[in-house]
VOPAGU-2260 file (C-alpha; in pm, 1 decimal, decimal comma):
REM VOPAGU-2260
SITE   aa  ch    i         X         Y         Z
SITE  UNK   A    0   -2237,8    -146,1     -27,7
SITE  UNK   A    1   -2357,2    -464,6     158,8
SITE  UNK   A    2   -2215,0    -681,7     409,8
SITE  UNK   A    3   -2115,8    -911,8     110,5
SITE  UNK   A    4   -1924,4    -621,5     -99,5
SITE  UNK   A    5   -1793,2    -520,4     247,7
SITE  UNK   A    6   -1637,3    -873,4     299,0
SITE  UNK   A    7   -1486,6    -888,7     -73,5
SITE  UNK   A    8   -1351,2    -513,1      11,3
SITE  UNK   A    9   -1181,6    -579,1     317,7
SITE  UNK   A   10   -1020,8    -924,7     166,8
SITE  UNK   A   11    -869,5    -736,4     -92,8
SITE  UNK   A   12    -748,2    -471,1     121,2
SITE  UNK   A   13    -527,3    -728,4     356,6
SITE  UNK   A   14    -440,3    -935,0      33,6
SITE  UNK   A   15    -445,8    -783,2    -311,9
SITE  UNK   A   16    -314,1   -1055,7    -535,1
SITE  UNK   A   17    -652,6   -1281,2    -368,7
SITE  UNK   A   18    -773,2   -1454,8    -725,1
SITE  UNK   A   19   -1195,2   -1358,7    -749,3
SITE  UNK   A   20   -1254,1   -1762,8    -678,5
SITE  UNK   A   21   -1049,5   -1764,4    -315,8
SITE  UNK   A   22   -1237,1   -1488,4    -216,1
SITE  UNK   A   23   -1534,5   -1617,2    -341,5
SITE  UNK   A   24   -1530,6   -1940,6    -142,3
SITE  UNK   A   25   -1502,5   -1703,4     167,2
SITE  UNK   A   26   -1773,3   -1495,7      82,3
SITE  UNK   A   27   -2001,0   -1767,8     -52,3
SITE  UNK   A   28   -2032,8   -1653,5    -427,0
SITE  UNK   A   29   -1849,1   -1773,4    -736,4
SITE  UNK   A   30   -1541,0   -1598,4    -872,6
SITE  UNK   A   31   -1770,4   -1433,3   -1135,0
SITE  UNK   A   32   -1952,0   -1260,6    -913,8
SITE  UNK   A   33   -1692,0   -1177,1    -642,5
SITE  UNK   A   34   -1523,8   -1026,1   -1029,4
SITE  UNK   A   35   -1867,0    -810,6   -1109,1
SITE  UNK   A   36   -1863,2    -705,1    -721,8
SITE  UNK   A   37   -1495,2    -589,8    -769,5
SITE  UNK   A   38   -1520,9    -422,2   -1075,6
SITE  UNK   A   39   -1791,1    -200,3    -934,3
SITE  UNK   A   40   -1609,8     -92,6    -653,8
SITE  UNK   A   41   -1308,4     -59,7    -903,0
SITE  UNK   A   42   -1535,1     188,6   -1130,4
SITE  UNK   A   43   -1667,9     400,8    -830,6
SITE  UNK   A   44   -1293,7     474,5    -760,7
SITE  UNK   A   45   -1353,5     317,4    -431,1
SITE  UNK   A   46   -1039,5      86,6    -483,2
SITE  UNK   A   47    -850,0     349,1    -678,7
SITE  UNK   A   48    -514,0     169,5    -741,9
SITE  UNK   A   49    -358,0    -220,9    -637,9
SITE  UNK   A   50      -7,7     -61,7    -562,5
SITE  UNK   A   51     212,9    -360,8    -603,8
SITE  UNK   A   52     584,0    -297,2    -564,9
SITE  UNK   A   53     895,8    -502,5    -506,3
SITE  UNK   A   54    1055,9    -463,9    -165,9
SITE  UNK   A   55    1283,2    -164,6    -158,9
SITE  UNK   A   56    1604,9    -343,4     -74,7
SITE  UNK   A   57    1589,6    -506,8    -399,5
SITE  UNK   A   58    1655,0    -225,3    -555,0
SITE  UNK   A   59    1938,2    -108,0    -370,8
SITE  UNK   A   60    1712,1     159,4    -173,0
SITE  UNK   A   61    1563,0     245,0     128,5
SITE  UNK   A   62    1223,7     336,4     235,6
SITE  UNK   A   63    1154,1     703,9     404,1
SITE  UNK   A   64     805,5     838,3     533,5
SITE  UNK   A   65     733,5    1169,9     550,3
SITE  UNK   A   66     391,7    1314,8     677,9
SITE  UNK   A   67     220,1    1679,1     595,2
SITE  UNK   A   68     -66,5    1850,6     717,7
SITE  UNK   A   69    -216,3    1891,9     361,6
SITE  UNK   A   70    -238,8    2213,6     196,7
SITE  UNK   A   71    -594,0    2375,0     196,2
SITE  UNK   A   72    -768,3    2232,3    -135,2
SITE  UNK   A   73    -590,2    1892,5       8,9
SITE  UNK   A   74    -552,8    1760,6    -382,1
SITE  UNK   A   75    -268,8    1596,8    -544,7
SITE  UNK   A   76     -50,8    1793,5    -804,3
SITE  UNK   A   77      47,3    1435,4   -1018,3
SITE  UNK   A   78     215,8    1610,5   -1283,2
SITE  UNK   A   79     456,5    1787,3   -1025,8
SITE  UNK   A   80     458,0    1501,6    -805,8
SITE  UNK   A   81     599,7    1288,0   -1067,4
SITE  UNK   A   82     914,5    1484,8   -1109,9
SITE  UNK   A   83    1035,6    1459,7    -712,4
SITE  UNK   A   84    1273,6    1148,8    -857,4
SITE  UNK   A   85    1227,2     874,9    -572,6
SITE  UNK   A   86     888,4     937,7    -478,1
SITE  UNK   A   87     726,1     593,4    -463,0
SITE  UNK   A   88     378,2     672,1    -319,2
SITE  UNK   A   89     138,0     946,5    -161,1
SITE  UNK   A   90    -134,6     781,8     104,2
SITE  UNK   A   91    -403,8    1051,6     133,2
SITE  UNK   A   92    -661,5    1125,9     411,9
SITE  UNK   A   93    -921,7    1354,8     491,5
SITE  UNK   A   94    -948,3    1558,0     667,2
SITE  UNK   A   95    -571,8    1677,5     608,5
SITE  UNK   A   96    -300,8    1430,1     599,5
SITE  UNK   A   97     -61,8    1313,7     300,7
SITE  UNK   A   98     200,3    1055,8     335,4
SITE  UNK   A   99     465,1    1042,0     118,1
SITE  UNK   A  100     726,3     739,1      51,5
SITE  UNK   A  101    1021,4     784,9     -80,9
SITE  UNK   A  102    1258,2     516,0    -191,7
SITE  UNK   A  103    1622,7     642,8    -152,4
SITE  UNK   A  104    1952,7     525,5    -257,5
SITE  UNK   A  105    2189,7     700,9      -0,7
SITE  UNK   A  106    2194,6     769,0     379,8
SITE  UNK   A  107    2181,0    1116,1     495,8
SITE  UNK   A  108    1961,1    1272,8     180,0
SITE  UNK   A  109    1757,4    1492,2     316,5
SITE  UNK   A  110    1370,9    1548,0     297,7
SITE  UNK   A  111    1249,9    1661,1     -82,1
SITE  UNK   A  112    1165,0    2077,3     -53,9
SITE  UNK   A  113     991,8    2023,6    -318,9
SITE  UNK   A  114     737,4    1766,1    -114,1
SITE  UNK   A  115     644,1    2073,7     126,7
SITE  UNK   A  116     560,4    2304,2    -140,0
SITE  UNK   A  117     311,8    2034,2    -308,4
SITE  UNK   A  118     181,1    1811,9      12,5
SITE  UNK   A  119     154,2    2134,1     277,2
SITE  UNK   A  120     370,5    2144,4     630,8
SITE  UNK   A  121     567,4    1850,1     740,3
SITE  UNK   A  122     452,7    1679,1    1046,8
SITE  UNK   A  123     743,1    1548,6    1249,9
SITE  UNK   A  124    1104,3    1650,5    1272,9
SITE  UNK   A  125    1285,8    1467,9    1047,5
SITE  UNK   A  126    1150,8    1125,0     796,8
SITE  UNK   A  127    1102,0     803,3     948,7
SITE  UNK   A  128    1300,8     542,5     800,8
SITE  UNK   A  129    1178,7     226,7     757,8
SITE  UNK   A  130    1412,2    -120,9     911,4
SITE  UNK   A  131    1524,5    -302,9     621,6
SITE  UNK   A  132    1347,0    -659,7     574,6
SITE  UNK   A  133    1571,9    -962,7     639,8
SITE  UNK   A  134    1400,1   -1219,1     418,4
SITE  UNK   A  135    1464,1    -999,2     162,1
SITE  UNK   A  136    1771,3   -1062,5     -52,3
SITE  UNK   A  137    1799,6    -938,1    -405,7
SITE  UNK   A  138    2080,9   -1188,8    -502,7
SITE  UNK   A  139    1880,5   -1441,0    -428,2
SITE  UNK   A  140    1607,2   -1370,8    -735,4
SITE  UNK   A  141    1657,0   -1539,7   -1052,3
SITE  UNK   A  142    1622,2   -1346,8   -1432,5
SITE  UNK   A  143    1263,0   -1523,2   -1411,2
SITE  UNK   A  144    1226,6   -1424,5   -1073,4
SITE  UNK   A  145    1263,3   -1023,1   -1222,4
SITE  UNK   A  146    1050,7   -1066,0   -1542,6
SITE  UNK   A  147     802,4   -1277,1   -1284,3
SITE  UNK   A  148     837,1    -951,4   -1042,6
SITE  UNK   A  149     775,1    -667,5   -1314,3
SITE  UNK   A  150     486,2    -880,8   -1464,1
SITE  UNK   A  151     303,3    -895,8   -1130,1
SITE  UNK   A  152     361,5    -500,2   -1070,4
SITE  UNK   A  153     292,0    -391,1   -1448,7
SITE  UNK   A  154     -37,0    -587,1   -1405,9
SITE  UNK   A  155    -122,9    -676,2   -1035,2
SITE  UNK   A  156    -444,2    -873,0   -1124,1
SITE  UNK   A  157    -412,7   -1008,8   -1442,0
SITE  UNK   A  158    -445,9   -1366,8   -1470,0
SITE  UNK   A  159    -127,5   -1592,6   -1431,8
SITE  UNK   A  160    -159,4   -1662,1   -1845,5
SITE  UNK   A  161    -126,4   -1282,6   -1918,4
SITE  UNK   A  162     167,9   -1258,0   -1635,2
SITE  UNK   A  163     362,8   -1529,0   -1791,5
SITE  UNK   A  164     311,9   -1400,2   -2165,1
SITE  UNK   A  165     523,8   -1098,2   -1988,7
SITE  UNK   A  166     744,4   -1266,3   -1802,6
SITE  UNK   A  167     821,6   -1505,2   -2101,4
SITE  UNK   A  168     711,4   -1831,7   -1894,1
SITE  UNK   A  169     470,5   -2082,5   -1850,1
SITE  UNK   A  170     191,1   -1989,1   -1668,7
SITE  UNK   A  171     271,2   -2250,1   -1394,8
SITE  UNK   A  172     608,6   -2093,6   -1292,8
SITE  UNK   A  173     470,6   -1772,7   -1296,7
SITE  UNK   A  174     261,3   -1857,9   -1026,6
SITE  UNK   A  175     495,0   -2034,0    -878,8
SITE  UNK   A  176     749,0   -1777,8    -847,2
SITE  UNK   A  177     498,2   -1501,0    -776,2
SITE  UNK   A  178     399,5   -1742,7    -487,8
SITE  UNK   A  179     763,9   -1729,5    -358,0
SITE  UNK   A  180     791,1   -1345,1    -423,0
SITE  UNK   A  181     513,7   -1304,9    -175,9
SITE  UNK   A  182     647,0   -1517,2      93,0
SITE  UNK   A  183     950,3   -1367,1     113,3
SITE  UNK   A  184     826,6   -1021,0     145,1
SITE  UNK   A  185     989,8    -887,1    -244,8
SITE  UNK   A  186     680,6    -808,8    -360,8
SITE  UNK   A  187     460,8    -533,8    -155,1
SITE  UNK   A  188     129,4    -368,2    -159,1
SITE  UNK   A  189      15,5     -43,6    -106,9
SITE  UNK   A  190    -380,3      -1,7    -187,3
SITE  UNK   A  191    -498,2     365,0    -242,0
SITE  UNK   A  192    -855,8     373,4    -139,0
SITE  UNK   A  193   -1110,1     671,8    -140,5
SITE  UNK   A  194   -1393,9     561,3      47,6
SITE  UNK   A  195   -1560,3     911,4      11,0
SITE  UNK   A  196   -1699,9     737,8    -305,6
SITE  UNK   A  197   -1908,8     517,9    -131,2
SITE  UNK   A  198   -2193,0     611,3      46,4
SITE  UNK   A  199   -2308,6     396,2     370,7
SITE  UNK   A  200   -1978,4     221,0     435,3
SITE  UNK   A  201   -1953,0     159,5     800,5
SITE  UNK   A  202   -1569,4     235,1     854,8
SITE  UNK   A  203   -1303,2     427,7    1127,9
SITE  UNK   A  204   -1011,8     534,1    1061,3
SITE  UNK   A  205    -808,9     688,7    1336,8
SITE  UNK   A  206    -458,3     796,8    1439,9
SITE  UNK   A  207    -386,8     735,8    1748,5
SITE  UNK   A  208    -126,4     987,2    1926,7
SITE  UNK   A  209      16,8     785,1    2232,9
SITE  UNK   A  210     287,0     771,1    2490,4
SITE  UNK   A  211     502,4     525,4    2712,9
SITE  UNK   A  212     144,1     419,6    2893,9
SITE  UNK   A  213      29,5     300,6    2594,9
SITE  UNK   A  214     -62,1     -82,8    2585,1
SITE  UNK   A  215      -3,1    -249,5    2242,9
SITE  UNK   A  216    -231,0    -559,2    2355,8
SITE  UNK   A  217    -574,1    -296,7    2341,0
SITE  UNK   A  218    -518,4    -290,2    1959,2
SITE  UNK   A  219    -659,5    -623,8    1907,8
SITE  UNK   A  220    -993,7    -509,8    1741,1
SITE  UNK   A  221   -1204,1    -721,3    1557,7
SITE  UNK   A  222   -1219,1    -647,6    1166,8
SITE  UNK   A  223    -905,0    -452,7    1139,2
SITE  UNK   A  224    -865,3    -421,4     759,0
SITE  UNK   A  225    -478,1    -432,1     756,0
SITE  UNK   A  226    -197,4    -465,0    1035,6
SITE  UNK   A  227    -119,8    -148,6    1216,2
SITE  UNK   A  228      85,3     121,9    1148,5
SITE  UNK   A  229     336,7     282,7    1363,1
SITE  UNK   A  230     447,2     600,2    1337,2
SITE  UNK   A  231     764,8     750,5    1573,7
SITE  UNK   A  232     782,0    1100,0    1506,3
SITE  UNK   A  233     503,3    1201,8    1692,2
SITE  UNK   A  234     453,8     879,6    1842,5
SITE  UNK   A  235     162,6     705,2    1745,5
SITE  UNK   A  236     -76,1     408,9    1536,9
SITE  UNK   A  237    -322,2     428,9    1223,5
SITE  UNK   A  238    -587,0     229,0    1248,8
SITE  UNK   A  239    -805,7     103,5     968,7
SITE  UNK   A  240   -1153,0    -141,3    1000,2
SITE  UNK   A  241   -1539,1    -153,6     969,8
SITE  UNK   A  242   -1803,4    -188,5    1167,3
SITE  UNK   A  243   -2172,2    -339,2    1106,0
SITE  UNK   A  244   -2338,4      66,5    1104,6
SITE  UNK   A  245   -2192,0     400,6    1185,8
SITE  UNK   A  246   -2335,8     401,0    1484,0
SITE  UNK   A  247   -2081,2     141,0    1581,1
SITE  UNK   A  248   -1786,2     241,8    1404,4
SITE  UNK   A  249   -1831,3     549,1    1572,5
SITE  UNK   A  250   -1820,7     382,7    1910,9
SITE  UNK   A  251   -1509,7     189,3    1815,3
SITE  UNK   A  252   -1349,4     527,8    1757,6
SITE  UNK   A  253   -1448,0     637,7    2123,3
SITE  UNK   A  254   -1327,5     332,0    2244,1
SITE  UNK   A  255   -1009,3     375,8    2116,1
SITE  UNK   A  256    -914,5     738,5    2256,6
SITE  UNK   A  257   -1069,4     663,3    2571,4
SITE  UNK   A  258    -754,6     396,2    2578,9
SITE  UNK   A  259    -489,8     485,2    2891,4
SITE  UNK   A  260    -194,3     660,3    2698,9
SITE  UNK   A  261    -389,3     783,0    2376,1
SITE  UNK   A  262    -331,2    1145,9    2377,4
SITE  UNK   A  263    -527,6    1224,2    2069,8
SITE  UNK   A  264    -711,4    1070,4    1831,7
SITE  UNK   A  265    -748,0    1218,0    1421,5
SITE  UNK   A  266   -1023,6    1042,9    1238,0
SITE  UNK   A  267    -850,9     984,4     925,0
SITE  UNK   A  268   -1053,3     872,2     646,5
SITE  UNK   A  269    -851,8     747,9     301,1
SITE  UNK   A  270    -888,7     940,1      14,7
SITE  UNK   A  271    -659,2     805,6    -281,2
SITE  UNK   A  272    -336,4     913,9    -324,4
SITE  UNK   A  273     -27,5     908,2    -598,1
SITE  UNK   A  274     146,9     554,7    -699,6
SITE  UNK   A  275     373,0     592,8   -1019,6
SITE  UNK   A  276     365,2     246,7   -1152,8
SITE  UNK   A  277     618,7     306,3   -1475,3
SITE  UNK   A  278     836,4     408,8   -1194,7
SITE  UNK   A  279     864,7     148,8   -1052,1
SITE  UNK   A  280     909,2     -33,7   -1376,3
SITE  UNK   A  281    1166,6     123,8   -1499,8
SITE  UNK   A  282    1354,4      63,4   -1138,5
SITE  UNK   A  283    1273,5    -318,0   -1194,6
SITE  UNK   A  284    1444,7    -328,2   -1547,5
SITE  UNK   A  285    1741,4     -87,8   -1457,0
SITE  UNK   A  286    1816,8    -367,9   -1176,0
SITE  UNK   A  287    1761,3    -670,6   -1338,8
SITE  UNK   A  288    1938,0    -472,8   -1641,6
SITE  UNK   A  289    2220,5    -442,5   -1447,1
SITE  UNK   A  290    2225,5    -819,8   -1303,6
SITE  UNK   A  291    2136,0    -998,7   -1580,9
SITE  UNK   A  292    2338,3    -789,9   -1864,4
SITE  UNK   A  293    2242,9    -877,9   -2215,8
SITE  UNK   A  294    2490,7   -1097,2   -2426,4
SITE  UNK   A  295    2616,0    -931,3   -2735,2
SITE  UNK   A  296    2593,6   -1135,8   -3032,2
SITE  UNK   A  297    2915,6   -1381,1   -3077,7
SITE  UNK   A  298    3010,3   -1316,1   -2703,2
């Protein structure tokens, strides 16, 4: 991987739905290429899945993390996985972390046993529940805004022609709306990357234990590939960027725990995970199913 792959990779990374052209015109190559460039990085599993999802509030759930010291093969039982019911995704890191998100639909469920027995020993006391996003409101989509929303997650980089064939609209509006479904937060992203598959890149990844000392302000790093992420139970940020060699990203790393009120520091390295896209289908048309009812003939 060269500095050029290693710009397209982190673009795509912070923004997923990017078209090949806008991130060529950063990188200085046509959309062509920036598309051969992907591809290859798509083939070598490298960028293993573009996780879209709609925002869990619009579909009358809430999002819960749980975290688990991974069992001691640290692989991914999909088959089992698929039958905990509101699983929505599995982040996985090496040396030994999963973390799993579930969508739920009442207060007070408890954690999954079934998550334990397939992910290893829960780190934390109880799941961290994510605040609810305010821009998000569900009765304010439209039924194009739905078949606009399961388009985008059935195919998360297929052109705007093949979207709107889907979503039963012109091409134009489904840009459009996908457009609006992005600034208001509906539509999410979570990429599963294994960057074991790539030899030489120059990457840290690091969770950072901290306590009340702790100065938010030191985490602004250069070439952070996505915003950080917070976790309460322990207390304590993931970090995820690149540096020019490993020489340097190891210093970064360093850096970091050498931080007043870092009282650890994991490397954490990503390592795929488990994102059931028919899921999350079938969610979309049970709730725009339910919305939007079907007329019965000579109703």
């Amino acid at each position: 991987m060269d500095r050029t792959d290693l710009g397209i990779f982190s673009h795509l990374v912070t923004d997923a739905l990017s078209s090949d052209e806008a991130i060529g015109r950063i990188v200085g190559l046509t959309g062509k290429a920036v598309r051969a460039r992907r591809q290859r990085l798509e083939a070598a599993g490298v960028l293993a899945e573009y996780g879209i999802h709609p925002a869990p509030e619009l579909l009358g759930r809430r999002a819960v993390t749980s975290r688990f010291a991974a069992n001691r093969d640290g692989g991914l039982d999909r088959t089992r996985l698929a039958g905990v019911e509101d699983l929505a995704y599995v982040l996985s890191f090496r040396p030994a972390l999963h973390v799993a998100v579930r969508f739920v639909e009442s207060r007070g469920r408890r954690e999954d046993p079934r998550l334990a027995r397939l992910l290893g020993t829960p780190i934390g006391d109880a799941p961290e529940e994510h605040p609810a996003t305010a821009s998000v409101d569900p009765d304010a989509l439209s039924r194009a805004d739905w078949r606009v929303l399961e388009a985008v997650v059935g195919d998360p980089r297929g052109t705007y022609r093949a979207k709107a064939q889907v979503a039963q609209v012109s091409a134009r509006t489904a840009r459009l709306h996908q457009a609006e479904l992005e600034r208001t937060g509906a539509l999410r992203c979570v990429m599963l990357l294994n960057l074991e598959r790539e030899a030489g890149l120059a990457t840290y990844g690091v969770w950072l234990k901290v306590d009340d000392r702790f100065d938010e302000r030191n985490l602004e790093l250069p070439r952070l590939w996505d915003r950080p992420h917070w976790t309460q139970s322990p207390r304590g940020v993931y970090l995820l960027g690149s540096a020019d060699n490993y020489y340097a990203a190891r210093e970064m790393e360093l850096r970091l725990r050498s931080l007043p009120g870092v009282t650890g520091a994991d490397p954490m390295i990503p390592a795929g995970g488990y994102f059931p896209r028919e899921r999350f289908l079938r969610w979309i048309q049970e709730e725009r199913g339910r919305r939007f009812p079907q007329r019965t003939r000579g109703a």
